[in-house]
N, C-alpha and C positions, 0 to 999 in steps of 0.2 A: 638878385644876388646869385652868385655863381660858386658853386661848393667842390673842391678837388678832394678827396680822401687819398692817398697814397698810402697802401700798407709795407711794412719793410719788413722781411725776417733775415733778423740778423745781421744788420745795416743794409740788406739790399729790398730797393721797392718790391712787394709784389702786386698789388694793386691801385689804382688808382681813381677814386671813387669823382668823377667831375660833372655838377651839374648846377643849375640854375635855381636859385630858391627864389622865384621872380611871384611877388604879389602884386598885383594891379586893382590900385586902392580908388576909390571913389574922391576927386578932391584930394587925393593923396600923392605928393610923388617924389617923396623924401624915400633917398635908400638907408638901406638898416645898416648896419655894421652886425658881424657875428664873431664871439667866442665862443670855443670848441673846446669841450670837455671831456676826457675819458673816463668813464666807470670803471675799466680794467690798468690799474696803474702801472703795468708793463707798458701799455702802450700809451704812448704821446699826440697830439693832435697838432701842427701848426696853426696859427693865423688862417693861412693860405689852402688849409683842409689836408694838409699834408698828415698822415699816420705814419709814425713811427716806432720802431720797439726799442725799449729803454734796455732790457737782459733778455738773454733765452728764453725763448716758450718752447716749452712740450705739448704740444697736440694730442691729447686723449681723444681716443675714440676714432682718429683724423681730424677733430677739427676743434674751434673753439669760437665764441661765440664773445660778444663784446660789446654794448648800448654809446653811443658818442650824442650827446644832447650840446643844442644852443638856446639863446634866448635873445625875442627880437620882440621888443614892443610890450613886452610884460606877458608873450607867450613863448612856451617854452617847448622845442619840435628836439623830438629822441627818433635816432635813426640807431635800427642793429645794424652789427657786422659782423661777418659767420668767417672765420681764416681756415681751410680746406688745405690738408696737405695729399695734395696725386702725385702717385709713381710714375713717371716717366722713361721712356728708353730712347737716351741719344741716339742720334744715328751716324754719329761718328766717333761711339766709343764703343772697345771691345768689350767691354765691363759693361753692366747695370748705372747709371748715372740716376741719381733722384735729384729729381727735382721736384719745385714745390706749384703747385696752379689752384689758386686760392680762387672761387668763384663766391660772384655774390648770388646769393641761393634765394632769398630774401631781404625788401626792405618793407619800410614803414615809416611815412611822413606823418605827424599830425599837423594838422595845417591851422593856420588862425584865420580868425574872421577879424576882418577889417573894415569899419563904418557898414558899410549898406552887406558885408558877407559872403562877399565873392569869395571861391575857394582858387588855392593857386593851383596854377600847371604845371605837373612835372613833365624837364624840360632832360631829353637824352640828347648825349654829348658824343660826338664820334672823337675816337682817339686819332692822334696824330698819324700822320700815313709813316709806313715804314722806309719811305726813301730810298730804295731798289731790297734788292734781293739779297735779304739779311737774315739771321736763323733768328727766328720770332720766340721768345721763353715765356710771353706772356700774351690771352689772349682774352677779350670782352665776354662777358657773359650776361647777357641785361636778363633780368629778371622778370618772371612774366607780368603780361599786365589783367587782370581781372576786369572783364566788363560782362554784366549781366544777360540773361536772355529775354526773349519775349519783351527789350526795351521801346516802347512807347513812342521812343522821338520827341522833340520832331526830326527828321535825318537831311541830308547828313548830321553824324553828332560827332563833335568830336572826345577822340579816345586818348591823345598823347601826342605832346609837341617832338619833333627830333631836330637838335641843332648841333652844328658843325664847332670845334673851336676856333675854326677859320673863318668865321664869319664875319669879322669885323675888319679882318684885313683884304678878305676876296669876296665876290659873290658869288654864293651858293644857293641851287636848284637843285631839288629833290625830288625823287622818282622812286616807283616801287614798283615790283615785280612778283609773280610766284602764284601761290593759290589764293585765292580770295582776289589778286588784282589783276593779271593777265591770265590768268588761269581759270577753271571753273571753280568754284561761281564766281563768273571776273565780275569785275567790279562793287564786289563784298567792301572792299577797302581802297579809301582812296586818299592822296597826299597832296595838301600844298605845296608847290612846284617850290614857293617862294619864303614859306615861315618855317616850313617843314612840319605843318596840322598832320597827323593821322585823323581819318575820318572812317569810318560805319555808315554804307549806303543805307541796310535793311536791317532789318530784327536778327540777333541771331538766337540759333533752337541747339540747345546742346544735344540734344538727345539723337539729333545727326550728326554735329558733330561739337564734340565738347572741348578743342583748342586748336589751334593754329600753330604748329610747332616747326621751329629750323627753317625749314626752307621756302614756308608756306607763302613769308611776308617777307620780304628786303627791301630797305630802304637806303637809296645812294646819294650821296651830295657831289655833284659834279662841277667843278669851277668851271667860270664862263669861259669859253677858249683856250683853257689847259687843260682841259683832258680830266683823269679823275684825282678829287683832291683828296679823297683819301677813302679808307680802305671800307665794305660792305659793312653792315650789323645785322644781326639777325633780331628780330624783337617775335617773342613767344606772345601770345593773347589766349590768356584763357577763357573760358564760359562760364558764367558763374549760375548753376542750377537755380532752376525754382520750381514750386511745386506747381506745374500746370499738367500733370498727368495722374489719372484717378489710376488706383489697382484695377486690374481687372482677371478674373477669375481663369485659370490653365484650363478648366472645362465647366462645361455649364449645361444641365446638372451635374453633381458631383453622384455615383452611387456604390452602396457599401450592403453587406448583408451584419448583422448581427445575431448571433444564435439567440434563442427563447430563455435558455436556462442560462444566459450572462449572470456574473456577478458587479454588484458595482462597483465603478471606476475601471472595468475591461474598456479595452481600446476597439472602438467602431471599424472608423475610417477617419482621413485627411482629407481635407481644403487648403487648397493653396493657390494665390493670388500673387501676381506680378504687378513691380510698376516701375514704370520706364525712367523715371527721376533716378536723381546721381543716387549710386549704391552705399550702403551705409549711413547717407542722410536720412535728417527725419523726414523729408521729402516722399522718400519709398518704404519707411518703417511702418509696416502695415500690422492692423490687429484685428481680429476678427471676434464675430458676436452672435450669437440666434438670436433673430427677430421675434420669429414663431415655429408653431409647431401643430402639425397636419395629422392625424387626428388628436386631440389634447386629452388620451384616454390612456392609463388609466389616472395617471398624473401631466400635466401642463408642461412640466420639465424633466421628461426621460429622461432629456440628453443634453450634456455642457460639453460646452466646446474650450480648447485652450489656446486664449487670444492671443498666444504668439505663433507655435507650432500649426494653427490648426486643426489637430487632432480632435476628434470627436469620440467623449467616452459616456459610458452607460451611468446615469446618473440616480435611476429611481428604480426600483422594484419592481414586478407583474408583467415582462414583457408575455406573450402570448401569442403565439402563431395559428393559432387554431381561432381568436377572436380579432387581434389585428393584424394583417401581412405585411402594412407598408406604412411606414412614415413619412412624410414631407415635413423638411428643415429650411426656412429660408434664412441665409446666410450673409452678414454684412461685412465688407473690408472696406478700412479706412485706414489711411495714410497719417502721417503726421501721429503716429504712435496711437491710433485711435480719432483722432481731434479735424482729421481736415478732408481732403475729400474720400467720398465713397462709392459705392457698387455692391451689385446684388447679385446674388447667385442661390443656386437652390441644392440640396444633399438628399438624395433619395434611398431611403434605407429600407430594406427588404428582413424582414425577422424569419431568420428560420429555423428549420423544426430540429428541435433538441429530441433522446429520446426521455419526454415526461408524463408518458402516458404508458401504463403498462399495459398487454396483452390480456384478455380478460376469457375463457374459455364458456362457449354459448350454455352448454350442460355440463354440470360441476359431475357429474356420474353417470354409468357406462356398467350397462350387465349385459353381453353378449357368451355366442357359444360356439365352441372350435371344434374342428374334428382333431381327432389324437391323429400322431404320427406324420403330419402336415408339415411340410417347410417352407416358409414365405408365403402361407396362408395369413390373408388379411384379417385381422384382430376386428380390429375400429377403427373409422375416422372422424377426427375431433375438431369440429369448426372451430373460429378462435374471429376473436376483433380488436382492434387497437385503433388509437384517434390520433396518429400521427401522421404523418404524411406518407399518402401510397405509396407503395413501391420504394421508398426510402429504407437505408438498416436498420434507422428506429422505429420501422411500420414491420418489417418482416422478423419472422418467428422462429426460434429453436426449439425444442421439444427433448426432454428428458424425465426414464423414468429413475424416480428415487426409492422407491420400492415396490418390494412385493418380488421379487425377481431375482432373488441370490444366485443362480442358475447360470442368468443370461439366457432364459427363453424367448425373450422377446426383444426385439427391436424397434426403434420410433425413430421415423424421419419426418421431414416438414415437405407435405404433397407440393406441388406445381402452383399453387395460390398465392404461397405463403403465407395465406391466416387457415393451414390444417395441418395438425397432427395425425402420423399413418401407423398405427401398430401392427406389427404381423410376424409371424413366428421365425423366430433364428433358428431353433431347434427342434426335432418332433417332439411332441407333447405325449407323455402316458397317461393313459384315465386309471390304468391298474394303479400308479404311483401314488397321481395327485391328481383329483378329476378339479380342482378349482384353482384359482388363483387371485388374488385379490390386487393391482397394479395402483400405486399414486404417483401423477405424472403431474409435471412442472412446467411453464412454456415461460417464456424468455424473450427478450429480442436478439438481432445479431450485436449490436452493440451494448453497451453496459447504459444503465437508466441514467440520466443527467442527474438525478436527483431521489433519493430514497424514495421506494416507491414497492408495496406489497405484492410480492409474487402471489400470482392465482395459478390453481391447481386442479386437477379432475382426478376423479378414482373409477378405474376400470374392474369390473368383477366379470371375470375368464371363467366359465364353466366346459369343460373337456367334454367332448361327446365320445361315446365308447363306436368303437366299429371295429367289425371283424379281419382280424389280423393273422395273419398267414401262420403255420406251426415255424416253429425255429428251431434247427438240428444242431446241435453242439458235440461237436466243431463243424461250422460250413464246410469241412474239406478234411475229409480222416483219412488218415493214413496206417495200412494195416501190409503186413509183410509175413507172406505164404508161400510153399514151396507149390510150382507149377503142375504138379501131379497128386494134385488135392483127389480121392476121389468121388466116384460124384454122389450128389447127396451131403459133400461134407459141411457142416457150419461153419460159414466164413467171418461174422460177425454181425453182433446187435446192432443197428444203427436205427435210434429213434428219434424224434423231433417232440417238442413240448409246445403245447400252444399258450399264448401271452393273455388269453383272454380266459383269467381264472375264474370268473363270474360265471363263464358261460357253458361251462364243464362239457365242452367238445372231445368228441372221441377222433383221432389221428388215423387217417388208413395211410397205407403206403404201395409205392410204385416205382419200379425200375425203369430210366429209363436214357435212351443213348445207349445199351447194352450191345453196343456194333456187333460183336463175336457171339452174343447168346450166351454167354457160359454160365450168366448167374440167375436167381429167381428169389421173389423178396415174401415173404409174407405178409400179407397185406395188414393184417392187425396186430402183430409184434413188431415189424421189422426187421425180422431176421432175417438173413442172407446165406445161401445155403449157393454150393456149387450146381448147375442144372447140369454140364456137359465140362467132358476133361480140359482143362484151359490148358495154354501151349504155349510160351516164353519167346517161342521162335517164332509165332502167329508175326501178320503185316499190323496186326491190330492192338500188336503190342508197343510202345516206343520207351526207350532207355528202359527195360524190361518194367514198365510203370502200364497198369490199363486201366482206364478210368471210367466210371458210371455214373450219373444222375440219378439220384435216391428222390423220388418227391413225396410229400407229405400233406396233404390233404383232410382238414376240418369238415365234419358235417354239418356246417352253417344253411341255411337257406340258401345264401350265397356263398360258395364256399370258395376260401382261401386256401390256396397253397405253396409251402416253402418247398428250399431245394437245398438240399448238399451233395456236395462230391464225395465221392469212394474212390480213393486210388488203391489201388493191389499194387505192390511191388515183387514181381512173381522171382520166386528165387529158382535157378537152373537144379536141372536133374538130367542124367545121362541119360535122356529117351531117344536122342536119334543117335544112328549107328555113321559114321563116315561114309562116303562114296567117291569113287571117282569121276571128276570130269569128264574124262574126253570118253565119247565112246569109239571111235573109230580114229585105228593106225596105220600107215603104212610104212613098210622095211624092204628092206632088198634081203635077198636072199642068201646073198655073198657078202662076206664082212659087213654085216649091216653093223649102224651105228644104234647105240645104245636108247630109246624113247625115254621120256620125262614126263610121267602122269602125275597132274595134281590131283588132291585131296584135298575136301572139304567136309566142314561140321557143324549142324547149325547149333550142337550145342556151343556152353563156352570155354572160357579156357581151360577150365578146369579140368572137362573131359573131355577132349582134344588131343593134339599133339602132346607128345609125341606118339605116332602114330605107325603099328609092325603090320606086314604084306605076306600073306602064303598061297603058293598058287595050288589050285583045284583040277584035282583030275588028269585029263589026258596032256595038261599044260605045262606039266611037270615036266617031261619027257622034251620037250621041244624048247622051250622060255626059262629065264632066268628071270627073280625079279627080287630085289632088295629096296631098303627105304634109302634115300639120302641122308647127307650129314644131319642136319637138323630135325630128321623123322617128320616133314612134310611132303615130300615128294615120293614115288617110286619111279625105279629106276628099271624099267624091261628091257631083255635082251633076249635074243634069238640065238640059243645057243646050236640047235644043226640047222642043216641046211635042208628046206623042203621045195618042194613044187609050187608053182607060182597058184595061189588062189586064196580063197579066204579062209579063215582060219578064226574059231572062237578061243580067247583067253578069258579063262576065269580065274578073279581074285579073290582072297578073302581081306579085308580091310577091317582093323582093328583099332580103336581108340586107347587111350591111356588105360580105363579103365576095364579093360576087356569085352568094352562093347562092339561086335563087329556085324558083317554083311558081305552078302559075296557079290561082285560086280563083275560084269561080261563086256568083255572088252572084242570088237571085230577089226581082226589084222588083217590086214591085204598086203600079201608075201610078194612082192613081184622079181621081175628075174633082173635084175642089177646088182649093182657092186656099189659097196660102203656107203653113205650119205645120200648122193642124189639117187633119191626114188624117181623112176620112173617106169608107170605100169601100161601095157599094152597088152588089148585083148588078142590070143592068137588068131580067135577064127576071124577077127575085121582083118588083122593085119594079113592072113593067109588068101583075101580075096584079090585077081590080079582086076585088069582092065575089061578083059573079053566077060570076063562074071558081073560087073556094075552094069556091060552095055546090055546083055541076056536080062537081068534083072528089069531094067528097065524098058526093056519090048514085050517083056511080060505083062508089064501094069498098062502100059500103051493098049494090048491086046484085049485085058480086059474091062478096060473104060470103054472104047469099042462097042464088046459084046451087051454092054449094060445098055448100052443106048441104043441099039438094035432093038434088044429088049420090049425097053419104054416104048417105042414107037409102035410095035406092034400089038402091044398091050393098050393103047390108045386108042389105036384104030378097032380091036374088036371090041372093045367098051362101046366105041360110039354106032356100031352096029345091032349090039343087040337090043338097047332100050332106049328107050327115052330120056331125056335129063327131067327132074323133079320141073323144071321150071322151063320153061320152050323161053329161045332169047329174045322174042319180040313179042312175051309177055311183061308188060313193065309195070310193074306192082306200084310205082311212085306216079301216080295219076294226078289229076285235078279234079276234084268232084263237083259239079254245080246240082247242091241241092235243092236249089228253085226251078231247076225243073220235070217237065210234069210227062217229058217223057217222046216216045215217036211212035206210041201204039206197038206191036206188033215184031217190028222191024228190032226194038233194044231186046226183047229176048231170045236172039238168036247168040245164047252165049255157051262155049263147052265145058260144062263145070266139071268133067270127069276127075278131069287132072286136079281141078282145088278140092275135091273129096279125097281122091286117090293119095292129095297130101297133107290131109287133116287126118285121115283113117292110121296112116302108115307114121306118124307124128311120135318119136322117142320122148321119153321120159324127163320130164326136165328138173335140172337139177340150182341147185342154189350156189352162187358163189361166193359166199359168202360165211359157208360154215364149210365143217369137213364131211367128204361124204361117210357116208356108213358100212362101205365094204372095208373088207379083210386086208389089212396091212402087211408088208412085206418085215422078214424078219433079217435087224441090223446084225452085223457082226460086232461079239465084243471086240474092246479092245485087246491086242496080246499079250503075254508078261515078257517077251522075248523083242527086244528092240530092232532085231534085224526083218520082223513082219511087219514094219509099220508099214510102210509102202503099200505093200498087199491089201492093209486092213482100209489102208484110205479108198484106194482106187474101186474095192468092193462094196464098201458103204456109198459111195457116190454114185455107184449103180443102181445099188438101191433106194435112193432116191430120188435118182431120176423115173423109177416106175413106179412110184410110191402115189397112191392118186389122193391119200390123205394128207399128204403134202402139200401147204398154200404156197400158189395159190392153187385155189379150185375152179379149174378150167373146166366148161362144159358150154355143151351147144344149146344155144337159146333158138326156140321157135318164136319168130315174131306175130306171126300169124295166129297163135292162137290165141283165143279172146280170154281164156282163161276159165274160172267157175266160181259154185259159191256164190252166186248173186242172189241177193233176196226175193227178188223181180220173176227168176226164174224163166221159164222159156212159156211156150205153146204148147209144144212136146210133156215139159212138165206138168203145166196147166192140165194137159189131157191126160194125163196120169192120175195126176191129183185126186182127178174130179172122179172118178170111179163110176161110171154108166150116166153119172148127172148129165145130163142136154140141156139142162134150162139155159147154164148160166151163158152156155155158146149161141142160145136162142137170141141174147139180146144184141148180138152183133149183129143179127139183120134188119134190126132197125136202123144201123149205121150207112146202108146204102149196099147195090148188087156186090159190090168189092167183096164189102165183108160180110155177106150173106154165103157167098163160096166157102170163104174161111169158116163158116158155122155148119154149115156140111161137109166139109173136109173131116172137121175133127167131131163135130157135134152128129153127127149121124145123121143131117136131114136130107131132103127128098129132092129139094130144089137143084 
């Protein structure tokens, strides 16, 4: 039977459903006759399969959907039909044109069994050819065909008949092309030239690939000797999944840490298992399980897993890092939502260290002892233990103290271990104050406990050690304000120091000291500060009129301590120095000379200073004029007659504000010019002509001359009348070979006159290295008149050039002589000594003739 559906919207076809309902009966071969029914009473069915619509449809959604049943033999085959409205764009309208292209999406035969239960063959039908080149509004769309994977065979099998509607009037051959038949994998699918069989050479595996789509597969019906009888089809094939793939595990093992102090139902870790079957079937809907569990301590089931996710969470109570570190979970996936195939994999979980162990201190108490006045002196150090994991934050330790300490004298840090506590002093410590201290210290981890857990605690008891501490002057640095012409002997002030060590009832001396200038002197057992010598405002030793001393203070400890304060004096000014003038020496022309400008200076200060009056003294009157400037700083001398060219003393008297003055000598050199430019010439250089330089100088020619005439003759009688101390070809720098023994006779022919003559006549020798002891030449003072200085230099340098106590101290060394004082003494002595005794010279002849001479030489004998 051969079935046509023709859809119409709106009187016009849109599809047309045509195929073969061909059952091939055993003994059977009567055709059926079929009526067509519609479910949806809009539409109508012909005879001939034709679909038709009776009124308008509206398309919800796009589409709508409609069951057409027949009945052939007392079984009854329901085919859907799905009507698809798609927007289309003419392409020769300037507008939007819809049209409608209704595809069949899906069908469904049920098919009857007939005697022995052959099932039929669905038979596709190719549409009429379009008869040239015509705008096509409607196009086939066959629907895929489902064939299973991993099928058995035997092969070829076939999958789908495809016939032509021209079969009957022409012969048709049919051919297929694309992937799976000329393409790789060619020959996957192959066609009956002549029935149009599709066939399936091999199995197919969805999981490479799971359809055949468009282009894959075409199949052509070609009339014999015209060419083609009508137009391609495309036929879809899809794969129908099976479950022949087990899960298998993303990694294997799987591993996760869990902390010690979990609570239950915390999240571990995941497992998660792939499967290559179709997605979303129960094919690949995998669920997981624990098998077992690796150590089964302290419970059998720590940990549940959730058989969809995966997830592994903490199920039981007592994990413990310190008695279990590791778990092993072996882990089942199966597919089929549980139910079909499986696989194994393992979760390896690591428990680690929560902080559940608190720090526990080795000795709860601590009596140690400090020196007073110590900073960052070490207290004590406090071991400590903890059973959590080394070197972790729940193993290492803080330290704080909670009392005893209102102060902040002490400090606690956590040493280099980090199981010890380091106390040591933030502050100096008094014994006079508080010789104890009582500390209770707390220790900690750096993290907070996982789990309520009893802090432990140590109690330190701090005993102060006293030791002797310096006196202390209050105020370190006193400041007292005196006028500079204190005098002397006067009480400048008390300055004392107190010693801190009241137990030990020390008496304080005292000592000036830094006293640059000498002015003061302290009393050693009051302090008191008395002026020793008149101090001086103006002194170098004074700055911003402030001079300052170091006062020390000193305990009579065994060991003793001692403090130190400053003394500043602030010396207040007093009119002791008088003004003076700068310059000492002027010069002026004698003829309208210009007016001089002498300054003035004071070391007092301003007070008694400027402004500053000038009177002149004595004969200076008569000759000079001299007034102050505008501002009573300067004076202003003038030469009022005219003198003789030479030097001339001006005397001033120079007076301060307050009437303090001094008289200052001024040396003018009057020379003979006119107004400003001085210039002074001596007359008698200037009066000497040419013929006087040349005289002069065959004078001095003459007597350099006569000098060396002189010398020469003074040489030559020297060398006439005596001898030299030393003949030149005596040569004192010998070799001596004292190993030998001599040439008899011949080695004493030697003239010793000359080395007596120069031991006898031998000066006195002097040391240079001190001064000697004669009489000193007498220096000249210095003058009070500034114009002898000259004099006074050139005489004193005279004087010590003859000065012979003057270093250094040059004098003549004899080398030659042996010296004295030797304990050894001589022969000469020996024979002194001995006072008429012969014996003891008696025993040098037992030494042989040599020294038997020598015992009659001196001993008086006969031999």
């Amino acid at each position: 039977m051969r079935i046509m559906v023709v859809i119409f919207l709106k009187g016009y076809p849109l599809i047309t459903f045509l195929f073969d309902l061909a059952v091939v009966f055993d003994d059977c071969t009567s055709r059926t006759s079929f009526f067509f029914h519609s479910k949806d009473s809009r539409f109508k069915v012909d005879g001939d399969g034709t679909v038709k619509l009776k009124r308008g449809v509206t398309l919800h959604n796009g589409h709508n959907e409609f069951y057409v049943s027949t009945q052939s033999m007392g079984k009854k085959i329901t085919v859907p039909v799905r009507v698809l409205h798609e927007a289309r764009h003419g392409p020769h309208h300037n507008h939007h044109e819809m049209t409608t292209q209704p595809q069949w999406i899906d069908r469904q035969l049920h098919l009857w069994e007939c005697f022995s239960g052959f099932l039929s063959l669905p038979v596709l039908n190719f549409p009429k050819s379009s008869g040239g080149l015509k705008r096509r509004k409607r196009d086939w769309v066959i629907p895929p065909i489902n064939f299973p994977e991993n099928e058995r065979g035997p092969f070829p099998k076939i999958m789908v008949q495809i016939r032509s509607n021209n079969d009957k009037e022409v012969k048709i051959q049919y051919s297929i092309n694309g992937t799976g038949a000329d393409k790789p994998p060619v020959g996957l699918f192959t066609v009956d030239k002549n029935s149009g069989i599709l066939y399936v050479t091999q199995p197919l595996d969805r999981e490479k690939k799971d359809k055949y789509i468009v282009r894959f597969l075409l199949a052509h019906a070609v009339a014999v000797g015209a060419g083609i009888a009508e137009d391609p089809m495309e036929v879809i094939v899809k794969v129908i999944d099976m479950n022949d793939n087990k899960p298998v595990f993303t990694q294997n093992p799987f591993t996760g840490t869990v902390p010690e102090a979990s609570k239950l139902g915390d999240e571990v870790m995941q497992v998660t298992a792939t499967d290559a079957d179709e997605e979303g079937s129960a094919n690949s809907d995998v669920r997981y399980t624990i098998i077992s569990q690796e150590p089964q301590l302290p419970s059998s089931n720590m940990f549940i897993i959730n058989p969809v996710t995966g997830i592994i969470l903490v199920n039981s109570p007592g994990l413990d890092r310190e008695k279990i570190l590791k778990y092993t979970l072996e882990i089942q996936a199966a597919d089929m939502e549980g139910s079909g195939l499986t696989s194994f994999g393992k979760a390896i979980i690591t428990v680690t260290d929560s902080n559940d162990n608190a720090p526990q201190f080795v000795t709860p108490s601590y009596t140690v002892s400090v020196p007073e006045n110590e900073v960052d002196a070490l207290v004590v150090k406090m071991p400590v233990t903890d059973g959590d994991e080394p070197h972790s934050s729940a193993w290492a330790t803080t330290f704080k103290i909670v009392d005893g300490d209102p102060e902040g004298l002490f400090s606690v840090s956590t040493g280099p271990s980090k199981l010890e506590g380091i106390i040591m002093t933030a502050k100096p410590l008094d014994f006079e104050k508080n010789n104890k201290y009582t500390l209770l210290v707390t220790v900690a981890n750096e993290v907070p406990f996982a789990v309520p857990l009893p802090t432990s605690t140590a109690t330190v008891i701090v005993n102060v050690e006293d030791v002797n501490e310096a006196p202390v002057f209050s105020p370190v640095k006193k400041i007292i304000r005196k006028p500079e012409d204190l005098p002397v002997d006067s009480d400048l002030v008390m300055y004392t120091a107190t010693d801190p060590d009241t137990a030990r009832n020390q008496k304080v001396t005292y000592k000036i000291r830094n006293d640059l200038a000498g002015w003061l002197s302290i009393n050693k057992d009051t302090g008191l500060i008395k002026v020793k010598t008149l101090m001086d405002r103006e002194s170098t030793f004074v700055q911003d009129n402030k001079y300052s001393v170091v006062v020390l203070g000193t305990d009579n400890d065994e060991i003793p301590a001692t403090g130190t304060g400053t003394l500043i004096i602030e010396l207040e000014d007093v009119n002791d120095h008088p003004p003076t003038i700068e310059e000492r020496m002027i010069k002026v022309c004698n003829k309208e000379s210009s007016p001089q400008l002498l300054s003035i200076t004071d070391k007092d200060g301003a007070g008694f200073a400027a402004p500053y009056t000038v009177q002149l003294q004595g004969s200076s009157l008569s000759n000079w004029t001299a007034r102050m400037n505008d501002t009573g700083t300067g004076i202003i001398l003038t030469l009022k007659t005219m003198l003789d060219s030479g030097d001339y003393t001006v005397v001033l008297r120079v007076s301060d504000n307050q009437g303090l003055d001094q008289e200052s000598t001024i040396l003018a050199s009057v020379c003979d010019c006119k107004g400003a430019d001085v210039q002074c010439t001596d007359k008698a250089v200037a009066g000497f002509g040419l013929s006087s330089i040349l005289g002069i100088l065959g004078a001095v020619l003459l007597l350099l001359l006569l000098s060396l005439l002189l010398l020469m003759f003074l040489r030559k009688r020297g060398g006439e009348k005596e001898e030299p101390l030393l003949q030149e070809d005596d040569v004192r720098d010998n070799i001596y070979y004292y190993n030998e023994e001599g040439g008899g006779e011949d080695d004493q022919d030697f003239n010793l006159s000359v080395l007596h003559r120069g031991l006898d006549n031998r000066p006195d020798v002097f040391r240079n290295d001190i001064a000697p002891t004669m009489a000193r030449p007498e220096y000249r003072p210095r003058p009070a008149n500034p114009a002898d200085i000259g004099n006074f230099i050139d005489d004193n340098l005279k004087a010590a050039d003859n000065d012979p106590t003057a270093p250094p101290y040059d004098s003549l060394l004899v080398f030659d002589y042996e010296g004295g004082g030797s304990e050894a003494g001589s022969l000469s002595s020996l024979n002194s000594s001995s006072s008429g005794d012969d014996q003891d010279y008696d025993l040098l002849q037992q030494w042989g003739p040599c020294f038997k001479k020598l015992s009659d030489m001196y001993g008086g004998g006969e031999d």
